[in-house]
PDB file with SEQRES, HELIX, SHEET and CRYST1 records, atoms N, CA, C and O in Angstrom:
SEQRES   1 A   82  UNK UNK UNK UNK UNK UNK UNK UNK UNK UNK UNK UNK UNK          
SEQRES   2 A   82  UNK UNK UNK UNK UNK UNK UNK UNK UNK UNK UNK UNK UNK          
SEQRES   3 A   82  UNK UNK UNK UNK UNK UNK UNK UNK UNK UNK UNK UNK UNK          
SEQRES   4 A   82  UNK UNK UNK UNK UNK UNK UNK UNK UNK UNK UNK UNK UNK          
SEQRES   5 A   82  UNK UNK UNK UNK UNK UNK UNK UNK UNK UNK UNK UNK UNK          
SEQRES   6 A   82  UNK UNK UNK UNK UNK UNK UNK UNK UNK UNK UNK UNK UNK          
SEQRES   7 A   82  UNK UNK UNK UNK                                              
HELIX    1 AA1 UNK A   21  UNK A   24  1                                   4    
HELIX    2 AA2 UNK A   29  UNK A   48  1                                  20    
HELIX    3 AA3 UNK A   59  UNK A   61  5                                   3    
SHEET    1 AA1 3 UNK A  14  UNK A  16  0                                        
SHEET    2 AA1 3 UNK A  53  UNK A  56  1                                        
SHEET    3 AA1 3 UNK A  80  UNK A  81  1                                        
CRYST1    1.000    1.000    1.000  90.00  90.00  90.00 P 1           1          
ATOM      1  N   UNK A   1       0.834  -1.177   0.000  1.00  0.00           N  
ATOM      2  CA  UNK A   1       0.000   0.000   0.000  1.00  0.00           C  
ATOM      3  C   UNK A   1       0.885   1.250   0.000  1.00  0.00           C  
ATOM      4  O   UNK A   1       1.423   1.578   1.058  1.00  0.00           O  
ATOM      5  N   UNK A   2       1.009   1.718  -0.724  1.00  0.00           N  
ATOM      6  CA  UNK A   2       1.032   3.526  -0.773  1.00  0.00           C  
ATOM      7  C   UNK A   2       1.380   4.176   0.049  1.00  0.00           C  
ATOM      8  O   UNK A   2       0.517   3.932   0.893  1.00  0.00           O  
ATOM      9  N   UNK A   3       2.252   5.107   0.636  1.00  0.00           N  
ATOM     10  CA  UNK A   3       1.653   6.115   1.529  1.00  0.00           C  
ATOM     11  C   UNK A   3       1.067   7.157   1.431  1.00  0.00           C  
ATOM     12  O   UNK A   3       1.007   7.477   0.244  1.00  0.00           O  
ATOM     13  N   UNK A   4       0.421   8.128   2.316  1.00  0.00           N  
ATOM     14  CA  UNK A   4       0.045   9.269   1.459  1.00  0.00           C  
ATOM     15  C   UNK A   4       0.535  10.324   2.421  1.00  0.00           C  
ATOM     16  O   UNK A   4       0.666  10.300   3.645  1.00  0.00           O  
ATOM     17  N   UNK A   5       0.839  11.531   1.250  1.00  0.00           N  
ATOM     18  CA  UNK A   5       1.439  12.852   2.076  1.00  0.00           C  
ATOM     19  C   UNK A   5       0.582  13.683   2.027  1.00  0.00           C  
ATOM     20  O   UNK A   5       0.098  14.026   0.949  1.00  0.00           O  
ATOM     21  N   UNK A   6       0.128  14.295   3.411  1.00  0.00           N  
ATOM     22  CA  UNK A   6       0.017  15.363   3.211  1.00  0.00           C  
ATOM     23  C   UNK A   6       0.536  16.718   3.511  1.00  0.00           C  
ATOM     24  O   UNK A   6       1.131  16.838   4.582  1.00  0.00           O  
ATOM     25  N   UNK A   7       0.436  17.550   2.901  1.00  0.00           N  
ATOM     26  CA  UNK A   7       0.947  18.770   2.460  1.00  0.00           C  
ATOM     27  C   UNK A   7       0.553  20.238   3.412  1.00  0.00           C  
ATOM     28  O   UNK A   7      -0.270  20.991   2.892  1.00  0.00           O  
ATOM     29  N   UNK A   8       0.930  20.496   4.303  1.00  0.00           N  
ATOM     30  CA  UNK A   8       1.027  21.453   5.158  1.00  0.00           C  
ATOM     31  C   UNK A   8       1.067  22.960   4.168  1.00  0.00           C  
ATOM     32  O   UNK A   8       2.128  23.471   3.809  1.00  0.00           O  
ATOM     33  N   UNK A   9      -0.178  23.468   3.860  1.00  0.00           N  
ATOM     34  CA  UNK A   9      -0.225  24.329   2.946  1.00  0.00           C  
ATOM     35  C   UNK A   9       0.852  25.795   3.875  1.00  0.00           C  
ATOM     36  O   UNK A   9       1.636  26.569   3.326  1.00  0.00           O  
ATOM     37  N   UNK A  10       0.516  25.735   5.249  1.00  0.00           N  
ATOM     38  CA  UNK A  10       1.578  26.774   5.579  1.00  0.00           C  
ATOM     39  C   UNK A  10       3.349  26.623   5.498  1.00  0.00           C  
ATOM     40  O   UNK A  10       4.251  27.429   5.728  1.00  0.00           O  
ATOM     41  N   UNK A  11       3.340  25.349   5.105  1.00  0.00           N  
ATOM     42  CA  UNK A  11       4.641  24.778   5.329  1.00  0.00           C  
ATOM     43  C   UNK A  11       5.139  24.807   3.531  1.00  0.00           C  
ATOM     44  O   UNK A  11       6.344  24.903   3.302  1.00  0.00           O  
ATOM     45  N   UNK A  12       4.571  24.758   2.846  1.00  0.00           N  
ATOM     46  CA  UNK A  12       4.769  24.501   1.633  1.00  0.00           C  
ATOM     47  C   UNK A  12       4.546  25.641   0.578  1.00  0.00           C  
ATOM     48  O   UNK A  12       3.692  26.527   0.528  1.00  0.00           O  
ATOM     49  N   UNK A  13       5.666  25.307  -0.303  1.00  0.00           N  
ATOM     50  CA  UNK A  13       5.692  26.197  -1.610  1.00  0.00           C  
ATOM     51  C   UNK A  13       6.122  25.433  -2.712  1.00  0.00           C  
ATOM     52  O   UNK A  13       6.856  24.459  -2.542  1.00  0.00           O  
ATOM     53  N   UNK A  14       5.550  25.952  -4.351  1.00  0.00           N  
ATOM     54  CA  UNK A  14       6.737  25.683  -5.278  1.00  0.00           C  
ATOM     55  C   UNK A  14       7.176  26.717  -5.511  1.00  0.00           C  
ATOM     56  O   UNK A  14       6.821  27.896  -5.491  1.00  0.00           O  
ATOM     57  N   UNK A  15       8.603  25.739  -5.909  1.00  0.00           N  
ATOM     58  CA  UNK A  15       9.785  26.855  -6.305  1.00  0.00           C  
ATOM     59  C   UNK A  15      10.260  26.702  -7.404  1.00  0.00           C  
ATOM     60  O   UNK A  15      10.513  25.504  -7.530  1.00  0.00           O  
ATOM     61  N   UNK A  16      10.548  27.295  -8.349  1.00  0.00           N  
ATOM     62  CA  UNK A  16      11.083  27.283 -10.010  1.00  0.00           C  
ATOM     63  C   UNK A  16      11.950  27.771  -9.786  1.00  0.00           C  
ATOM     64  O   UNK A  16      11.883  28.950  -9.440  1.00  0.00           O  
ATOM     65  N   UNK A  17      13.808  26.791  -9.911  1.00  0.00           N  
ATOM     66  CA  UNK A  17      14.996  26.974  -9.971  1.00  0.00           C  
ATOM     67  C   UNK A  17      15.450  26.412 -11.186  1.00  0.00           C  
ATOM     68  O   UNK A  17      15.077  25.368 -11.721  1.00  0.00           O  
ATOM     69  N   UNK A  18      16.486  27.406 -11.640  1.00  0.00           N  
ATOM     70  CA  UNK A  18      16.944  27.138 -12.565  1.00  0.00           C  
ATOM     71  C   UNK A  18      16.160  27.024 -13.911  1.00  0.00           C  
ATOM     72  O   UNK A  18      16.456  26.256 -14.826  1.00  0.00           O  
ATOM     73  N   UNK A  19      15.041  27.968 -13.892  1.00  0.00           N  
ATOM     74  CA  UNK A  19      14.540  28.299 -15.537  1.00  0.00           C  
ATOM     75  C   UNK A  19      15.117  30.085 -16.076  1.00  0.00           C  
ATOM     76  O   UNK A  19      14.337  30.986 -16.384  1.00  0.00           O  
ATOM     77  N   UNK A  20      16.445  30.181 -16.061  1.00  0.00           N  
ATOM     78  CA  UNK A  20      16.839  30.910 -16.026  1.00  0.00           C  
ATOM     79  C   UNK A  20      17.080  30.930 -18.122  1.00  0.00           C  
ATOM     80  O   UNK A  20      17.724  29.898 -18.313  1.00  0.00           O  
ATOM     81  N   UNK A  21      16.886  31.486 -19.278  1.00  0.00           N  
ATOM     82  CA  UNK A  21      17.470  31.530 -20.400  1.00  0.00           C  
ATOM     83  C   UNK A  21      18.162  30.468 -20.604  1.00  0.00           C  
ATOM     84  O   UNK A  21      17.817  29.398 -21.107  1.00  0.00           O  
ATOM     85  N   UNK A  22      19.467  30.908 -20.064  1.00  0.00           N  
ATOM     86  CA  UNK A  22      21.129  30.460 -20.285  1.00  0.00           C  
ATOM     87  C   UNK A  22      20.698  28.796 -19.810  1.00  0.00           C  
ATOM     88  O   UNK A  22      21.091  27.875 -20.527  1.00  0.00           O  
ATOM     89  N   UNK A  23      19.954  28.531 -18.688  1.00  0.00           N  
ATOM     90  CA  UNK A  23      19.980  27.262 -18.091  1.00  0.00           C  
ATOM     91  C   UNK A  23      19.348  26.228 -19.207  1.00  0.00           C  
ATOM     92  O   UNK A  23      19.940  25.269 -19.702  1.00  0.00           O  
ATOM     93  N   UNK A  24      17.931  26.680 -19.497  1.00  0.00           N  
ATOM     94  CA  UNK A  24      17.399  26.130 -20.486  1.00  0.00           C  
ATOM     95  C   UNK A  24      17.635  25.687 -21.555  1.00  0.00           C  
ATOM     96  O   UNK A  24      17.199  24.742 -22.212  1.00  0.00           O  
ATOM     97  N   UNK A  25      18.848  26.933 -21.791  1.00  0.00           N  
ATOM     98  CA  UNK A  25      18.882  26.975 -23.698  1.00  0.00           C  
ATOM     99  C   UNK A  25      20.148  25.713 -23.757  1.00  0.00           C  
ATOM    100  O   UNK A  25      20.755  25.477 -24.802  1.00  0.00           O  
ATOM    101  N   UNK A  26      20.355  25.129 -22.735  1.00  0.00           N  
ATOM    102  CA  UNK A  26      21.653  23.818 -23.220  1.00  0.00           C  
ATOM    103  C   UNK A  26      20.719  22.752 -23.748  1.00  0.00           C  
ATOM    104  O   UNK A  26      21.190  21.998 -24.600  1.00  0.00           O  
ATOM    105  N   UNK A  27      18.953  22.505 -23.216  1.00  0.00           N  
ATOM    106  CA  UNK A  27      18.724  21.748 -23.974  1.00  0.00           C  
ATOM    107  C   UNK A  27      18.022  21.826 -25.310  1.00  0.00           C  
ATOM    108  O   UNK A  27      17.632  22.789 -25.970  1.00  0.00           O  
ATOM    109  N   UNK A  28      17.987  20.769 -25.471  1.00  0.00           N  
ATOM    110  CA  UNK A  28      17.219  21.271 -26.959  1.00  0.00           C  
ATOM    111  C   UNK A  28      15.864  21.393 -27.162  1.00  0.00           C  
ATOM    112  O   UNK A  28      15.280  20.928 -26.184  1.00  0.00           O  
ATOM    113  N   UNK A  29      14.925  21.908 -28.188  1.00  0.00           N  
ATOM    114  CA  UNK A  29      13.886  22.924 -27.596  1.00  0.00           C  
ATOM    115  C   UNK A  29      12.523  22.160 -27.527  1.00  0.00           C  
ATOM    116  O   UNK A  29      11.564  22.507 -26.837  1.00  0.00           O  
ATOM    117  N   UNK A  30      12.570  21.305 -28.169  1.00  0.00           N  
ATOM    118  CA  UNK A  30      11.423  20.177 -27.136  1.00  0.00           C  
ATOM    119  C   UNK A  30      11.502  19.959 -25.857  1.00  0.00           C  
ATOM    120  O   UNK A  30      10.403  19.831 -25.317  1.00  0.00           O  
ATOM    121  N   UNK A  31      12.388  19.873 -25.199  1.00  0.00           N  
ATOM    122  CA  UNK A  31      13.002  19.481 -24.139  1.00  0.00           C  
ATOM    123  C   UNK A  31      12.956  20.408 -23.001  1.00  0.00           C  
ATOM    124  O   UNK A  31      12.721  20.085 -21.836  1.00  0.00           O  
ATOM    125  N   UNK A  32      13.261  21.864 -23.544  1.00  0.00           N  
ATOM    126  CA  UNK A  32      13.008  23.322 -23.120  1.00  0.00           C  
ATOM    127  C   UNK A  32      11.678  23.566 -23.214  1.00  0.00           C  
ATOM    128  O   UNK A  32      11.425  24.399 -22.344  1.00  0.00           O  
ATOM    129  N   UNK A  33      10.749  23.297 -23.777  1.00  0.00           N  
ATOM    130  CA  UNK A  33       9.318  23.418 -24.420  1.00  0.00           C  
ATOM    131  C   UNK A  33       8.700  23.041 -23.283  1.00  0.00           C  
ATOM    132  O   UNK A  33       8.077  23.767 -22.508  1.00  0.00           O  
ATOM    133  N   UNK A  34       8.994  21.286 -23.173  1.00  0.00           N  
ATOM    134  CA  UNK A  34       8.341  20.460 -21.975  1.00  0.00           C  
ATOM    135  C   UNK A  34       8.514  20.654 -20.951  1.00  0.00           C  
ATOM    136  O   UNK A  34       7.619  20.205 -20.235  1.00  0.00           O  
ATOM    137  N   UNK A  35       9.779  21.459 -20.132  1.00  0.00           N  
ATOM    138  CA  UNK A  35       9.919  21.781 -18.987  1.00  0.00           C  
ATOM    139  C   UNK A  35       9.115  22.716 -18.404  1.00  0.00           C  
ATOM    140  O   UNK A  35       8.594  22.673 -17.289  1.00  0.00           O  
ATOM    141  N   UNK A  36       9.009  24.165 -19.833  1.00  0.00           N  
ATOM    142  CA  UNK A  36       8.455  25.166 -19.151  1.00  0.00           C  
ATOM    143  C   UNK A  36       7.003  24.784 -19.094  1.00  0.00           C  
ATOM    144  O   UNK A  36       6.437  24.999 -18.022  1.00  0.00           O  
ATOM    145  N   UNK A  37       6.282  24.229 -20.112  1.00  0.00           N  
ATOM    146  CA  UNK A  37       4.974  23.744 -19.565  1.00  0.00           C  
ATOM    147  C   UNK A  37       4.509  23.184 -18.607  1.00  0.00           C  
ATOM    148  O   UNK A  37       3.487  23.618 -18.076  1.00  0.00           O  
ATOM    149  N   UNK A  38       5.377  21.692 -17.992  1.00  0.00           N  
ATOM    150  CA  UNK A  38       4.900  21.416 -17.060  1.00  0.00           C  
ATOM    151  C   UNK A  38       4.865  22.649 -15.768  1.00  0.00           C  
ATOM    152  O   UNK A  38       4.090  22.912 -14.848  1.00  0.00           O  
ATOM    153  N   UNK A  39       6.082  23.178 -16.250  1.00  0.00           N  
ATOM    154  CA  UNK A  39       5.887  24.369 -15.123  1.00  0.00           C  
ATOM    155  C   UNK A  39       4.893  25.213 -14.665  1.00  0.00           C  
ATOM    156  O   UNK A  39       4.557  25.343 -13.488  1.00  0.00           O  
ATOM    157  N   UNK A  40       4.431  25.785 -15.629  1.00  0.00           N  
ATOM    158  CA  UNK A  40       3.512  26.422 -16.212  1.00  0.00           C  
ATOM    159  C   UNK A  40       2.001  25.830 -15.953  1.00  0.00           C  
ATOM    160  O   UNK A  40       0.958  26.477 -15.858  1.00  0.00           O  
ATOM    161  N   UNK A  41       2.182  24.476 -15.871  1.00  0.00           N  
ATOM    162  CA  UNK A  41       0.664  23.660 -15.901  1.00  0.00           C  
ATOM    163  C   UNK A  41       0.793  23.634 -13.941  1.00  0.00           C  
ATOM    164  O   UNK A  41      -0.171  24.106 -13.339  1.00  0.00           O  
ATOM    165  N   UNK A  42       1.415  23.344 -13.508  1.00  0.00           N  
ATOM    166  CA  UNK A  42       1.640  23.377 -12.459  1.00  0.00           C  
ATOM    167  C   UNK A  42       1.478  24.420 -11.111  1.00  0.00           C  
ATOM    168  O   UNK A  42       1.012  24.170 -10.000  1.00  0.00           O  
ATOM    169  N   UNK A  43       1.965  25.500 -11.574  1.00  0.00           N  
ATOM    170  CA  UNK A  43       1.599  26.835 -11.179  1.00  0.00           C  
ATOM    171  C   UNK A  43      -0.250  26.941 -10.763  1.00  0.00           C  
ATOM    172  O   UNK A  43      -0.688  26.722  -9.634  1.00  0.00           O  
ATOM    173  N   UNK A  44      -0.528  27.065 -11.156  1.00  0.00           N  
ATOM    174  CA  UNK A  44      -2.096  27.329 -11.524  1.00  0.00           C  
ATOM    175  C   UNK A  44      -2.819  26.388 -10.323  1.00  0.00           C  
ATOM    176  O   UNK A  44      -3.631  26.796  -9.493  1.00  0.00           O  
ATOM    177  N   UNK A  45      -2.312  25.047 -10.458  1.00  0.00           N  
ATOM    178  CA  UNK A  45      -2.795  24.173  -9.213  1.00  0.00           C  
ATOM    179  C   UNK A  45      -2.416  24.859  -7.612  1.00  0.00           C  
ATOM    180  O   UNK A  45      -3.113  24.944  -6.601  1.00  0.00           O  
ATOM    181  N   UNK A  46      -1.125  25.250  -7.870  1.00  0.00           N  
ATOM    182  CA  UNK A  46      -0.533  25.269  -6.373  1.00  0.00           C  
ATOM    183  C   UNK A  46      -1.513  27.057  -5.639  1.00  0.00           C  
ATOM    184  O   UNK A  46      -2.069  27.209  -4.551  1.00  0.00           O  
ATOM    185  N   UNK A  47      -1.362  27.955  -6.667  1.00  0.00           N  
ATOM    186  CA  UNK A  47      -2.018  29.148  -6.523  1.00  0.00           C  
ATOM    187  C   UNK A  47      -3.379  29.099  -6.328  1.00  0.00           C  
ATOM    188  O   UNK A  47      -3.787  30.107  -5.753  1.00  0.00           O  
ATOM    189  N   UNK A  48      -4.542  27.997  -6.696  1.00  0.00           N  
ATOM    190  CA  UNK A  48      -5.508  28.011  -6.380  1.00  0.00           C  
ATOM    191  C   UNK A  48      -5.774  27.500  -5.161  1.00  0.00           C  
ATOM    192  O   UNK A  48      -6.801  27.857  -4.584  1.00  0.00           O  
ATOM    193  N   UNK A  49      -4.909  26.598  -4.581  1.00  0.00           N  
ATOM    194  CA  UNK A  49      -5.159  25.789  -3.633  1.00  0.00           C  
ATOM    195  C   UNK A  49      -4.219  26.742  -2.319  1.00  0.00           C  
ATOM    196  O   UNK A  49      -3.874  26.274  -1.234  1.00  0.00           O  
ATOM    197  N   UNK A  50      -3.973  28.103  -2.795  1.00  0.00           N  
ATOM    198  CA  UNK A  50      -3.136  28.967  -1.415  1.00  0.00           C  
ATOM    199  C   UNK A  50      -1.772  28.622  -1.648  1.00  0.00           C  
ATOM    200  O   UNK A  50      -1.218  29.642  -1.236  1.00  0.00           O  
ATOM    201  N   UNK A  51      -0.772  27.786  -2.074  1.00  0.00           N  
ATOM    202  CA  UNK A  51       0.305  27.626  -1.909  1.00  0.00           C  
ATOM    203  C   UNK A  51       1.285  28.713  -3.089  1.00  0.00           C  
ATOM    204  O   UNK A  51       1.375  28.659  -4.316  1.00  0.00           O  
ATOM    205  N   UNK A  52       1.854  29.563  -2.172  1.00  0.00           N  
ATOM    206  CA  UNK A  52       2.593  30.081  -3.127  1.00  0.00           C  
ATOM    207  C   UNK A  52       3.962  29.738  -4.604  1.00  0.00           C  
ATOM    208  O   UNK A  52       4.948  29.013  -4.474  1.00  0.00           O  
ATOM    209  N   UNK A  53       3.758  30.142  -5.264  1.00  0.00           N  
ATOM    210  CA  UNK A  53       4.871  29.941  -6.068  1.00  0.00           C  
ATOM    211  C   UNK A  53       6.059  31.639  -6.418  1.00  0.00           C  
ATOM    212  O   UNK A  53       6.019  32.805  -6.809  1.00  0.00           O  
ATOM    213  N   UNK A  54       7.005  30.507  -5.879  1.00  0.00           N  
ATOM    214  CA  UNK A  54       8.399  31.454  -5.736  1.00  0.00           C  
ATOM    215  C   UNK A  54       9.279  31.132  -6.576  1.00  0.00           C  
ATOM    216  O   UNK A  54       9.555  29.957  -6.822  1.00  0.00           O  
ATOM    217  N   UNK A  55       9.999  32.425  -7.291  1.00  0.00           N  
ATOM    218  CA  UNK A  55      10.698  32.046  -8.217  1.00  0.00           C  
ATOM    219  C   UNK A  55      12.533  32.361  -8.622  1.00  0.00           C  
ATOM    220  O   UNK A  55      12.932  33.496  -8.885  1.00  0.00           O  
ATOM    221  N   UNK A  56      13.313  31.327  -8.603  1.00  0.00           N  
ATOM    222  CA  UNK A  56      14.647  32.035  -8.243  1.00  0.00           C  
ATOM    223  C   UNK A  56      15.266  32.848  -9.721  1.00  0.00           C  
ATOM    224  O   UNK A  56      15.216  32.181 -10.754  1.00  0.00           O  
ATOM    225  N   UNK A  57      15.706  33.942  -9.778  1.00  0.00           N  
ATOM    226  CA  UNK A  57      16.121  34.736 -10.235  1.00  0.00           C  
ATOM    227  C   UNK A  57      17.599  34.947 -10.849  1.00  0.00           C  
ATOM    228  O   UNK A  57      17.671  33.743 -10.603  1.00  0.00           O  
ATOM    229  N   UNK A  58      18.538  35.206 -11.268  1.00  0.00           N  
ATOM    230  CA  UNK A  58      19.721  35.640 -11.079  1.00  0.00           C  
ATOM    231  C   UNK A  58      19.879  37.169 -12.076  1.00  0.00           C  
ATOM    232  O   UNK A  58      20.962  37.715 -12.289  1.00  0.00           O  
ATOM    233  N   UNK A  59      18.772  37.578 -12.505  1.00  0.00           N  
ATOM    234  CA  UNK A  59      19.286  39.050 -13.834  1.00  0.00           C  
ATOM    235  C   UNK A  59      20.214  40.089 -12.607  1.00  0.00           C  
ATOM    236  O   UNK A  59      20.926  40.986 -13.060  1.00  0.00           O  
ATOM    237  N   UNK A  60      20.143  39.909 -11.307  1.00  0.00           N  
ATOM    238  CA  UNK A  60      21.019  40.811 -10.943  1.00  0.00           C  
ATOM    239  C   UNK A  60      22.230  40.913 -11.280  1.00  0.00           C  
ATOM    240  O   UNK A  60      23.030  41.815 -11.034  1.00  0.00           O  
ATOM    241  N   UNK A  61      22.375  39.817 -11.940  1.00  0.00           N  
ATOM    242  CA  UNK A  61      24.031  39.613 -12.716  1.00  0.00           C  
ATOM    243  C   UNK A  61      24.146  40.349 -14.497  1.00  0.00           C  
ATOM    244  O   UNK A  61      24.926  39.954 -15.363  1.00  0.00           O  
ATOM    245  N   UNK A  62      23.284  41.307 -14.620  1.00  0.00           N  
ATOM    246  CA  UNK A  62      23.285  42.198 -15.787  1.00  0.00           C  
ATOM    247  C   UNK A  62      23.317  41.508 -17.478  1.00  0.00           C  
ATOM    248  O   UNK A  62      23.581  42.043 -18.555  1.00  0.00           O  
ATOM    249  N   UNK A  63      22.846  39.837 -17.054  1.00  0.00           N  
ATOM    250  CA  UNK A  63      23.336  38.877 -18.450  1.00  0.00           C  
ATOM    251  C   UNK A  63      22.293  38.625 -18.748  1.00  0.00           C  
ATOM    252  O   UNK A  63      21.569  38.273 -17.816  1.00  0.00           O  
ATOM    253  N   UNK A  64      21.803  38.655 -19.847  1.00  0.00           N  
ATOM    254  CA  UNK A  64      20.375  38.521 -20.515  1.00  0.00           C  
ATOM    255  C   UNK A  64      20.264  36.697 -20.225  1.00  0.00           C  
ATOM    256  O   UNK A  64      19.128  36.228 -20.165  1.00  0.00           O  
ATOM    257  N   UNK A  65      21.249  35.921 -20.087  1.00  0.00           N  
ATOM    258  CA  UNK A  65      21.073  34.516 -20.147  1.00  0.00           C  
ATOM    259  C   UNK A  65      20.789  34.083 -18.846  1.00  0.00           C  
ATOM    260  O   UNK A  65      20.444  32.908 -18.727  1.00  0.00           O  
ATOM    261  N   UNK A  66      20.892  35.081 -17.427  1.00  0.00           N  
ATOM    262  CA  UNK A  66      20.153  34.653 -16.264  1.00  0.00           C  
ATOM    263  C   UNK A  66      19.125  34.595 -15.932  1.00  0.00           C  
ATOM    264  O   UNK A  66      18.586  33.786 -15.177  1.00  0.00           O  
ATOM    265  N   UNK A  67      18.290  36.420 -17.062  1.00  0.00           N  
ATOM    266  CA  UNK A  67      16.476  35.969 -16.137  1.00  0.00           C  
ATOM    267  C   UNK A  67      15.868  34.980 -16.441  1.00  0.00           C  
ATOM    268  O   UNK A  67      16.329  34.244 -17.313  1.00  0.00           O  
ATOM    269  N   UNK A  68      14.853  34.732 -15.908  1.00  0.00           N  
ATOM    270  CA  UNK A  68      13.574  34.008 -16.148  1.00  0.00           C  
ATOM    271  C   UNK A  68      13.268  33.794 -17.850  1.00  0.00           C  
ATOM    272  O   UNK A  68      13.058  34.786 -18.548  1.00  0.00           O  
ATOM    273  N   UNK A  69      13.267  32.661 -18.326  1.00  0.00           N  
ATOM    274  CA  UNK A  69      13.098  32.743 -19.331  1.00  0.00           C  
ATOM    275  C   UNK A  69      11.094  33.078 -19.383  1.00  0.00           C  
ATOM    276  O   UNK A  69      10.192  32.748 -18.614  1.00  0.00           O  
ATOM    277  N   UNK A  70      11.112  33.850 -20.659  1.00  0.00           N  
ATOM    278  CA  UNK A  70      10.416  34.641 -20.963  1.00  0.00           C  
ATOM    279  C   UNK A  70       8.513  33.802 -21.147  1.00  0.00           C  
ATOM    280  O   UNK A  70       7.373  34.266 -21.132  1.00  0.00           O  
ATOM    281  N   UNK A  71       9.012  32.638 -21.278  1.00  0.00           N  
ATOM    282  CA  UNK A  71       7.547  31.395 -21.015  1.00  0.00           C  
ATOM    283  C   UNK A  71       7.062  31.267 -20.108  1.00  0.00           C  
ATOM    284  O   UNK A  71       5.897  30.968 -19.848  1.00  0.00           O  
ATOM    285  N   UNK A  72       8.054  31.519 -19.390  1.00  0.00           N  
ATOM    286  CA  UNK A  72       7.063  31.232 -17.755  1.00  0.00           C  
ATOM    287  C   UNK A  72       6.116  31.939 -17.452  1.00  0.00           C  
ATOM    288  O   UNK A  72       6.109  33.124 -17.786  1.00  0.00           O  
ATOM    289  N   UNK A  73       5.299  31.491 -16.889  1.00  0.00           N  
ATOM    290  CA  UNK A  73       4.409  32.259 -16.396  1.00  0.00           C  
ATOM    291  C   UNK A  73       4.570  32.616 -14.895  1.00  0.00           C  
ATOM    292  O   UNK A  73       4.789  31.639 -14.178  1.00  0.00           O  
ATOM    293  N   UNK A  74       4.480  34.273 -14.044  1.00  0.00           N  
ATOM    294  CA  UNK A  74       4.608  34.719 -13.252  1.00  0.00           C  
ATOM    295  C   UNK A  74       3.878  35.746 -12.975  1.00  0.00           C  
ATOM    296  O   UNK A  74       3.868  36.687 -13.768  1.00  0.00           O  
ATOM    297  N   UNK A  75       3.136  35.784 -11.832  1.00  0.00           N  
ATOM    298  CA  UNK A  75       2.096  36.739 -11.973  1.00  0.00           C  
ATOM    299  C   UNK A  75       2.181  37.729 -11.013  1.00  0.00           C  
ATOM    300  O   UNK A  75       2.770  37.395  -9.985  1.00  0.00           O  
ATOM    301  N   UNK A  76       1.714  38.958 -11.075  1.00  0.00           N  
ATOM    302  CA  UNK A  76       2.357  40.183 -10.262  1.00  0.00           C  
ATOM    303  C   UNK A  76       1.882  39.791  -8.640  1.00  0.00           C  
ATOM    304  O   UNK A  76       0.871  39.295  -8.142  1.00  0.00           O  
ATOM    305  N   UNK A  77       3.195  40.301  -8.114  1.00  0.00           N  
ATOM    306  CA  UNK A  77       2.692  40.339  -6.409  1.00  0.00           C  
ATOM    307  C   UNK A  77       3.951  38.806  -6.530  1.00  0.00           C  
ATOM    308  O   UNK A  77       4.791  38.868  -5.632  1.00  0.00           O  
ATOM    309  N   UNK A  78       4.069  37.952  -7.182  1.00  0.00           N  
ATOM    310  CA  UNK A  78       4.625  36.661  -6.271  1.00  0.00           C  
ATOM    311  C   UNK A  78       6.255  36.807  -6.578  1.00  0.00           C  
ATOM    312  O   UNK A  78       6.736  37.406  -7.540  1.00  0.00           O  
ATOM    313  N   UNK A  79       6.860  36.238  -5.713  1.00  0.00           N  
ATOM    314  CA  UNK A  79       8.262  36.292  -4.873  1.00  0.00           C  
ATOM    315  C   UNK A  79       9.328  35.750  -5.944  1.00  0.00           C  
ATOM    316  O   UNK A  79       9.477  34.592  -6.332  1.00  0.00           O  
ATOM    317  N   UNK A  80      10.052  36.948  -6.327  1.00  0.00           N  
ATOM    318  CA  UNK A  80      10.987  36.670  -7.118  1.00  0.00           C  
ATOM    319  C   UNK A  80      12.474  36.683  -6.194  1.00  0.00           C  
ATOM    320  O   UNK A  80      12.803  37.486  -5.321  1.00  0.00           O  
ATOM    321  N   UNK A  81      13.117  35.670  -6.647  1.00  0.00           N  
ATOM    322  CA  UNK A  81      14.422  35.299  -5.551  1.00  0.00           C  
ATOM    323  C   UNK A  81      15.546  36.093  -6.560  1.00  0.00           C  
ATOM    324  O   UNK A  81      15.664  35.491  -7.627  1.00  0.00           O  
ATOM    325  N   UNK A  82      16.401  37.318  -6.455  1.00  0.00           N  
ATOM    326  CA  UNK A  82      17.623  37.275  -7.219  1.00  0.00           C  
ATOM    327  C   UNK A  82      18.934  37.172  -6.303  1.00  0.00           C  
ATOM    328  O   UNK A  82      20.049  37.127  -6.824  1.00  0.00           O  
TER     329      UNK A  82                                                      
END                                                                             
């Protein structure tokens, strides 16, 4: 039998690391395609149900290949990490 978790909505977040441009673009773009969607499909669950989604950052480093690549979806007000 299974176990089952549950999920401490005050205790819990998702976090999107490493969808940075530069990170993405090593794979190839199906591959890049499928990541950001599931991401993307994912989001939407955790935000309806209260759990925030936080997102790590690096453009403070002035390189167009650190932000957020430009698919993601991020919606105003939620927690960008740089």
């Amino acid at each position: 039998m299974a176990d089952t978790a549950l999920i401490d909505r005050n205790k819990t977040a998702v976090i999107i690391i490493d969808f940075q441009v530069g990170s993405l673009g090593f794979f190839p773009k199906e591959i890049e395609d499928g990541l950001i969607s599931r991401a993307n499909q994912y989001q939407p669950r955790a935000r309806q149900k209260g759990i925030p989604v936080i997102f790590s950052d690096s453009k403070s480093r002035k390189d167009p290949d650190t932000e957020l690549h430009p698919q993601l979806v991020v919606q105003s007000g939620e927690l960008v990490l740089a």
